[in-house]
C-alpha positions as CSV (number, residue, x, y, z in Angstrom):
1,X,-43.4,-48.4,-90.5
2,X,-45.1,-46.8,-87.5
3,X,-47.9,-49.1,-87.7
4,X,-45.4,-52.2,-87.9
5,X,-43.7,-50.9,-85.0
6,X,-47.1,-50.1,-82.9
7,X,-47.8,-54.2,-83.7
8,X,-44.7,-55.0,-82.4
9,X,-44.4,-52.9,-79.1
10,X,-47.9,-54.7,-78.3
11,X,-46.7,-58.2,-79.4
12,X,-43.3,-58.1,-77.6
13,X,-42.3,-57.7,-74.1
14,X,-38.9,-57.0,-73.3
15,X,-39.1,-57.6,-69.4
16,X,-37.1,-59.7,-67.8
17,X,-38.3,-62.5,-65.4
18,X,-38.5,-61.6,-61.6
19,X,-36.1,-63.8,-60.6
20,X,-33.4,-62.1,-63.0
21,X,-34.3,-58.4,-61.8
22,X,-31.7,-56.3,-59.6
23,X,-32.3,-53.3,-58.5
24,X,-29.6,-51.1,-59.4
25,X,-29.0,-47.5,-57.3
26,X,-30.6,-44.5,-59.0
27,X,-28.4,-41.5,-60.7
28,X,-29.4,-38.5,-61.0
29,X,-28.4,-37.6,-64.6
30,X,-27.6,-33.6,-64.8
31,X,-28.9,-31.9,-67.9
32,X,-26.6,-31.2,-70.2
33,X,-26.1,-29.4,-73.5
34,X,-25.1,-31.0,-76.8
35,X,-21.8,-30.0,-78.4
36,X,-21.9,-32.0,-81.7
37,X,-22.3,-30.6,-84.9
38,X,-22.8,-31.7,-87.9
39,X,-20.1,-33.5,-89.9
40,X,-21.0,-33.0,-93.5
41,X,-23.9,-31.4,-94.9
42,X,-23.9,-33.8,-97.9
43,X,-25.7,-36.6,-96.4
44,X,-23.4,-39.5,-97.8
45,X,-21.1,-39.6,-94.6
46,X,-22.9,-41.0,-91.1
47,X,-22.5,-38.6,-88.3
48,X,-19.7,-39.4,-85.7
49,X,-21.4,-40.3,-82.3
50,X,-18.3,-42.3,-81.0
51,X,-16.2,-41.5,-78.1
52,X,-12.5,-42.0,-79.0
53,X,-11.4,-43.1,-76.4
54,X,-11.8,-46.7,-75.1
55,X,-15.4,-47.9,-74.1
56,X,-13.8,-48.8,-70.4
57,X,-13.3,-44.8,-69.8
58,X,-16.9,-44.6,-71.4
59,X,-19.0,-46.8,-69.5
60,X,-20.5,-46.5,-66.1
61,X,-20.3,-49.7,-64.9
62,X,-22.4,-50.8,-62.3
63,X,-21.5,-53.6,-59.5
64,X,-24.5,-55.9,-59.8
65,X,-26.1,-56.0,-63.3
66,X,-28.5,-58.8,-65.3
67,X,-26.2,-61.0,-67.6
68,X,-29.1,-62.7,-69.5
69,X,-30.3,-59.8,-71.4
70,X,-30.9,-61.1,-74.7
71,X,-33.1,-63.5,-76.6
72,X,-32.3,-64.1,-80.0
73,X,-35.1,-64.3,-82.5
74,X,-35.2,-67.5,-84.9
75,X,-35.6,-67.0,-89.0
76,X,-39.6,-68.6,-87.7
77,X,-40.4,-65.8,-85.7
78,X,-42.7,-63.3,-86.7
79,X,-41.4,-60.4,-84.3
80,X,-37.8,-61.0,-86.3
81,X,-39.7,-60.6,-89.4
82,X,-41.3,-57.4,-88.5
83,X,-37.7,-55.8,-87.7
84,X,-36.4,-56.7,-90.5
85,X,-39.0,-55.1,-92.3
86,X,-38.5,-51.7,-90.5
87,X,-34.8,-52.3,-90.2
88,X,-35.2,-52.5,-94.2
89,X,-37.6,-49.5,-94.5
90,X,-35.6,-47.0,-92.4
91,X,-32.8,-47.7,-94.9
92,X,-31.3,-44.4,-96.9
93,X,-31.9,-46.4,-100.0
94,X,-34.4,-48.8,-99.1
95,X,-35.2,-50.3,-102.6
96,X,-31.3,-50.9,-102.7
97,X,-30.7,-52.0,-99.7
98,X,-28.2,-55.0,-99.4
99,X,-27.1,-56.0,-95.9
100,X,-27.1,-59.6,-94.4
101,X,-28.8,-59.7,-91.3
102,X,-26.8,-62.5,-89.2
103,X,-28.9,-62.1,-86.0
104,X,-31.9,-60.1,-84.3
105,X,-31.4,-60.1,-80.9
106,X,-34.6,-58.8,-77.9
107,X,-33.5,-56.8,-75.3
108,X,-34.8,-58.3,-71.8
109,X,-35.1,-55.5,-69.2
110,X,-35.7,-55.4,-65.4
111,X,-38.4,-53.8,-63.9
112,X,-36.8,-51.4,-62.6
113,X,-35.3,-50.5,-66.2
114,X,-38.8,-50.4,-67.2
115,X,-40.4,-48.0,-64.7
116,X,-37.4,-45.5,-64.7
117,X,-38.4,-45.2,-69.0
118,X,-42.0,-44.8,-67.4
119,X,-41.5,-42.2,-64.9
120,X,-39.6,-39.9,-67.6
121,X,-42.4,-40.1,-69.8
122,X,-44.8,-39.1,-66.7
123,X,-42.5,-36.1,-65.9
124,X,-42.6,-35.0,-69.8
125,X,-46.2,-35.3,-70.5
126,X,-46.6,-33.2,-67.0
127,X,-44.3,-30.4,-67.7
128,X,-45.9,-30.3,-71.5
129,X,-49.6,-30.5,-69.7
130,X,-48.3,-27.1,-67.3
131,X,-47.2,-25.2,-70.4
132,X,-50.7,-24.9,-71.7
133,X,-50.7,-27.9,-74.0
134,X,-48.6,-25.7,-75.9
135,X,-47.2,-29.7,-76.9
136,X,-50.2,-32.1,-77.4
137,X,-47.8,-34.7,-78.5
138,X,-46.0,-34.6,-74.8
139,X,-48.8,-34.3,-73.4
140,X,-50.4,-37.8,-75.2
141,X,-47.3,-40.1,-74.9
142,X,-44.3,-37.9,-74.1
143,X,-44.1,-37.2,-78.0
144,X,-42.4,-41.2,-78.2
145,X,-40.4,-42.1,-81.5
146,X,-39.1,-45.5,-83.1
147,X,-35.1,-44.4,-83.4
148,X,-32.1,-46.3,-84.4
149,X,-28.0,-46.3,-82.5
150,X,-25.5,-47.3,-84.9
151,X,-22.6,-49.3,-83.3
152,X,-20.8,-52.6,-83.4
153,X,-20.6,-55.7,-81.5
154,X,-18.5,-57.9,-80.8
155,X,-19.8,-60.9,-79.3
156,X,-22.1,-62.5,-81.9
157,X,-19.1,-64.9,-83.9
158,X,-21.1,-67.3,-86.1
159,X,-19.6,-70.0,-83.9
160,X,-22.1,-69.4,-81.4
161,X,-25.6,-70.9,-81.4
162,X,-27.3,-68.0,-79.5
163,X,-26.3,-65.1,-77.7
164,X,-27.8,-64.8,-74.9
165,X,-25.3,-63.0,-72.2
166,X,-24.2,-59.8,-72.5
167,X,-20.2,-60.3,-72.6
168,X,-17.2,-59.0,-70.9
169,X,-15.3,-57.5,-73.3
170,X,-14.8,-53.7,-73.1
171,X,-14.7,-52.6,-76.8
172,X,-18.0,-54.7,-77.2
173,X,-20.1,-51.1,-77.8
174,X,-23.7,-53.0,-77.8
175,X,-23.1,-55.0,-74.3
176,X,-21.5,-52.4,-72.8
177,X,-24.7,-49.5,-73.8
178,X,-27.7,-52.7,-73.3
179,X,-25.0,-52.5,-69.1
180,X,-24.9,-48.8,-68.8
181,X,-28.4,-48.1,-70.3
182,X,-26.7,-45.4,-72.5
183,X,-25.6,-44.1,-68.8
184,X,-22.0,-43.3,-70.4
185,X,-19.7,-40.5,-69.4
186,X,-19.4,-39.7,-73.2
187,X,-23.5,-39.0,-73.2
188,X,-23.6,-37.3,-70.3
189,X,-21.1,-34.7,-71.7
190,X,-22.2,-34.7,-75.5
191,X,-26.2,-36.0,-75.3
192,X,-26.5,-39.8,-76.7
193,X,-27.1,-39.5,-80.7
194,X,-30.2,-41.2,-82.5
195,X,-31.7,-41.2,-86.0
196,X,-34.7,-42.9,-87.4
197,X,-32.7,-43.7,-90.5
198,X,-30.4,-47.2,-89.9
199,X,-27.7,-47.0,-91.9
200,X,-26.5,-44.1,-89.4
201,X,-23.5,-44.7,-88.0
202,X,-23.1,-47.8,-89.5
203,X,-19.2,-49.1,-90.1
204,X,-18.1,-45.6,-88.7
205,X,-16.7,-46.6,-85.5
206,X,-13.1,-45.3,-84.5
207,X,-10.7,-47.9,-85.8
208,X,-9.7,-48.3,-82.0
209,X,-12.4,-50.5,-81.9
210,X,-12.1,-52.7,-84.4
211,X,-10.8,-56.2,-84.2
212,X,-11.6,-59.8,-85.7
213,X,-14.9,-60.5,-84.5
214,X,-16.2,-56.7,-84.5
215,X,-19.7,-56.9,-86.1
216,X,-22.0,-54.1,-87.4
217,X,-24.9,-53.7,-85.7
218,X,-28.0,-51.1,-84.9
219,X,-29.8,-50.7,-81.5
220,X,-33.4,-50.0,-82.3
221,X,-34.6,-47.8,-79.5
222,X,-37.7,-46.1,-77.8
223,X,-36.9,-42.9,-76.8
224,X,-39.4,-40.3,-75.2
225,X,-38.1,-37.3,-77.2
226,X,-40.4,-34.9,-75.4
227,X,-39.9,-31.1,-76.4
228,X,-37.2,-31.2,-79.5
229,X,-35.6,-28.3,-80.7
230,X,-33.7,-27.2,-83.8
231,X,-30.1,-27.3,-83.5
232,X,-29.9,-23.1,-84.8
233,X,-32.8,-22.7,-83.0
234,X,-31.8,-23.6,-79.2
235,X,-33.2,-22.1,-76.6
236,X,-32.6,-22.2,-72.5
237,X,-32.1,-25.9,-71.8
238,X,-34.8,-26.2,-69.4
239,X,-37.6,-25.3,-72.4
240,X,-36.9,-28.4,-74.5
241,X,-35.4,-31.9,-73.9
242,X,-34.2,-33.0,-77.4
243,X,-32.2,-31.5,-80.1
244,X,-32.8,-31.9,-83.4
245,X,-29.5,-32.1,-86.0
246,X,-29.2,-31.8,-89.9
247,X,-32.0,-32.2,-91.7
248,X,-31.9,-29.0,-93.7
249,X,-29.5,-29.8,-96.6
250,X,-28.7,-33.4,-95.2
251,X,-30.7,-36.3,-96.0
252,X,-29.7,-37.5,-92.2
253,X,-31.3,-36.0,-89.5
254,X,-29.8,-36.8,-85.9
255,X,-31.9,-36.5,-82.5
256,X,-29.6,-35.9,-79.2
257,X,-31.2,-37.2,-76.6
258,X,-30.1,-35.2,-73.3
259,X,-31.5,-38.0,-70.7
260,X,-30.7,-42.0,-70.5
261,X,-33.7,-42.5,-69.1
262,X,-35.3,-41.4,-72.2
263,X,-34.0,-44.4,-74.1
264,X,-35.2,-48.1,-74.3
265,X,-33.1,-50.3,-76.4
266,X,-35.2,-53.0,-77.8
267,X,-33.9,-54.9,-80.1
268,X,-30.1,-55.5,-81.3
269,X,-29.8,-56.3,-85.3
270,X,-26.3,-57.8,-86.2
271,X,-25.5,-57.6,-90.4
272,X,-23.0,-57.0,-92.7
């Protein structure tokens, strides 16, 4: 699966075309300290990531923002057929997998987008590089992981030809994340939850957000983990930047990412 997604990243490019860019004002996103835990140590139950309150009170919205953001792959494309293949490997089951894929959608991003994910991965492999190389992976590629964000969307009705637009409807979870850039109110409090398994999540939004056209759908992200600690293990905040979740009598393992700009969504897959 890594080597499919190495193919992939060199194939695809997910910026958006000049004209489109705006440049949106800079946060400075305070570190923060996870308070999730883990729901059930069986395994067979995804791990609750959502807010329950209403996206509106989630999202940071900003005043200008890129509305063509997506570019939906066709059934002939060879990228779509490569994420379905690691959509289908990263399963729980993957031999029984049995999902419908109704659309693969690319993630366009600004420039701006694209040297904010840059410059955290800079200021990971330096602070791993001044601790003695005590973390060669940092120090190589800010220790950079394939991970998936379970959510729904609901903007994608079979009516449509394409999607191409990110929509205005404020329970839409996948528009309103691909606007904020995972810059939510609920991530900056709790950390924004990842796993490399996509079935995650999956169908376990709050039924607050369900409604008629809601579809099930996974974000497949980059994300510059950088130092990742255990969950038991946790240290002073400012000696890792991930934390690790489950994984010890759980089949599902969870990263919290403590950062937004350590997050690149790249592709949106819509199934049922």
């Amino acid at each position: 699966m890594d080597a499919m997604w190495v193919y992939l990243k060199d194939k695809v490019d997910c910026r958006s075309k000049l004209s489109d860019v705006v440049y949106w004002p800079e946060k400075v996103v305070k570190d923060r300290s996870s308070a999730l835990k883990q729901e059930d140590s069986s395994g067979e139950e995804p791990f609750q990531v959502e807010s329950p309150v209403t996206p509106v009170h989630q999202v940071i919205f900003h005043r200008n923002y890129i509305r063509k953001r997506y570019y939906e792959l066709s059934v002939e494309d060879s990228s779509r057929n490569v994420i379905e293949m690691i959509f289908r490997a990263a399963a729980t089951s993957p031999s029984r997998d049995s999902r419908k894929i109704e659309r693969i959608l690319r993630v366009k991003h600004s420039s701006e987008i694209l040297e904010r994910f840059e410059k955290y991965r800079e200021m990971i492999k330096k602070k791993a590089y001044e601790q003695h190389k005590r973390h060669p992976r940092c120090v190589v590629d800010g220790n950079e992981l394939l991970q998936f964000y379970g959510t729904q969307m609901n903007c994608c009705s079979q009516k449509l030809n394409r999607v191409i637009e990110l929509c205005k409807d404020f329970t839409c979870q996948v528009c309103r994340i691909i606007q904020s850039g995972f810059d939510t109110e609920y991530g900056k409090k709790y950390g924004i939850a990842l796993s490399s398994c996509s079935t995650t999540s999956s169908g376990n939004t709050p039924a607050i957000y369900k409604g008629a056209n809601a579809k099930r759908a996974v974000i497949v992200c980059r994300i510059i983990a950088g130092r990742v600690v255990n969950m038991v293990d946790r240290e002073s905040e400012d000696r890792y930047d991930s934390i690790r979740v489950g994984g010890l009598y759980s089949k599902l393992e969870y990263l919290i990412v403590r950062n937004p700009s350590a997050v690149l969504p790249c592709f949106v897959i819509v199934f049922t």
